[in-house]
C-alpha positions, 0 to 999 in steps of 0.5 A: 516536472522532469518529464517536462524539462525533457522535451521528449514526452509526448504529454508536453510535445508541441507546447509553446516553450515559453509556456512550458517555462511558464507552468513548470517555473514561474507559476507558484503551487496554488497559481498552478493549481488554479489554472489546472482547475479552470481547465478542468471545469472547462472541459467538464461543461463540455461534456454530455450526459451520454460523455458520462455513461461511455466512460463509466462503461470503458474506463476502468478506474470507475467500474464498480467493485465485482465482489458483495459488499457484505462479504468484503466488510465481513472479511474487513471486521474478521481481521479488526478483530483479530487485530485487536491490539491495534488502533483502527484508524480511517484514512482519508481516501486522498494523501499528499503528492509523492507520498508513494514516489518521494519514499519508495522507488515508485514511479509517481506515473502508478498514482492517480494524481488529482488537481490539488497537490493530492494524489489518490491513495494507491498504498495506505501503509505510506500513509500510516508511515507519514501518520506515525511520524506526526506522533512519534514527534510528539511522543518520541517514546511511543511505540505505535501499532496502526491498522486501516481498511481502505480502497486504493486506487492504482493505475498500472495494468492489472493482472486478468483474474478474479478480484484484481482491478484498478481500484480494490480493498486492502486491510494494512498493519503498521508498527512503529518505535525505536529498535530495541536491542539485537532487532527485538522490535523488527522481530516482535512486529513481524511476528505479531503481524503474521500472527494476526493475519494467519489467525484471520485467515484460519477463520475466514478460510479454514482448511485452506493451506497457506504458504509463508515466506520471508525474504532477506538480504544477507546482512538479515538473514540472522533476524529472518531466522530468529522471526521464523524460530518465534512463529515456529513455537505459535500454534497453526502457524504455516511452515516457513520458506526462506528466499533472498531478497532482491527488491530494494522496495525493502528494508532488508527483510520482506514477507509473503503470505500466499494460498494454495490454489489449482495446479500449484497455482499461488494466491498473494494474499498479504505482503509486508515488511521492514521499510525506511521511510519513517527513518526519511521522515523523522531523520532518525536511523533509530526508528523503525517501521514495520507494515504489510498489506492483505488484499481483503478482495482476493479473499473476499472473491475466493469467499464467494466463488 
């Protein structure tokens, strides 16, 4: 609770010393969590039926998705499918607190906390990432290729355009193992992961044209150019731009899929890359995890318009 400690948050202006002390040191986790919950329930018997409606009606978070629920499983299922080789996998829609901020530079203020030490999942391939650490420690050997369709919630303003809104769908790919010789498992991932995506998106949009670019940093540019050798020699396979990657987000490498829309106008459909977070998890520097994340609304709304 650093916000706390520091005094200058207006979220903690005007609480009594003591009882600031008290909730961020003396209280334990449960006992905390007691108290935030007897809160909870305090203010929610105060409230009306019409303190319901209001709120469905201006918050954000609540509204429910614009795009046809059909269309959203279709596109759902069309990438299960090519995504054949993978373990589909439910999430559950709640991950551990942090589970975004503790790996990544992200700012935990972007999640939906909730009361019980639990927070909103607001990116699922975190969460395969802590789901491939809890195998890899039972099979260290394992090489693990996870896919799941979730709603993530993100609280973040969103741009002001069809199929973006607090909460929306993803579908996410996850591969995990130990590096092989000269990156051969970072580039077997990657290329395996933008085959799948280019091959559902040739069927869900065909005649759409795509972009691909892949981003590294200096000391993987050689590993970006052998990925864009191997997705060279694949059929239907959109022409490659590299870019330098900045965001340290990042394990040295990133990729975009985007669609050409209007006026030169671009769609981000999908993003993945290499990240260390099972390296964190596992204290292993020899594993790897490769992941990515297609906003299966944005392709749903442009289904539909």
């Amino acid at each position: 609770m650093a916000a706390m400690a520091a005094g200058s948050d207006w979220s903690t202006r005007g609480l009594d010393e003591a009882l600031r002390r008290r909730l961020e040191q003396e209280l334990s986790g449960s006992e905390l969590t007691s108290v935030l919950l007897a809160l909870a329930e305090a203010r929610a018997a105060a409230r009306r039926p019409a303190d319901l409606l209001a709120q469905w009606q201006r918050d954000r978070f609540v509204a429910p998705c614009p795009v046809d629920a059909r269309t959203l499983r279709r596109v759902e299922l069309a990438l299960f499918d090519a995504a054949a080789g993978f373990e589909a996998v439910e999430l559950s829609p709640l991950a551990p607190l942090g589970s975004c901020s503790v790996l990544a530079p992200v700012s935990q203020k972007r999640v939906v906390g909730t009361l019980r030490s639990t927070e909103v999942v607001a990116d699922p391939t975190n969460v395969l990432a802590l789901l491939a650490a809890e195998r890899l420690r039972r099979d260290p050997q394992a090489e693990l290729r996870l896919a799941a369709a979730q709603r993530c919630v993100r609280a973040q303003a969103v741009p002001q355009r069809p199929g973006f809104q607090a909460h929306f769908a993803l579908f996410c790919l996850a591969s995990a193992g130990h590096e092989r010789a000269a990156h051969g498992f970072v580039v077997q991932a990657v290329v395996e992961q933008v085959g799948i995506l280019v091959d559902a998106l040739a069927r869900l949009m065909p005649g759409r044209r795509f972009t691909l670019r892949l981003l590294a940093t200096p000391e993987c540019e050689h590993v970006a150019g052998r990925i864009a050798d191997e997705l060279a020699r694949r059929d239907a396979m959109p022409a490659v731009r590299h870019e330098a990657l900045q965001s340290p987000y990042y394990a040295g490498l990133r990729f975009m899929l985007d669609a050409a829309g209007e006026e030169h106008e671009r769609w981000p459909l999908a993003d993945g890359g290499v990240f260390d977070w099972l390296q964190q998890l596992a204290a292993n520097r020899k594993l790897r995890f490769v992941a990515c994340g297609m906003g299966t609304q944005l392709i749903a709304s442009q289904l539909a318009a």
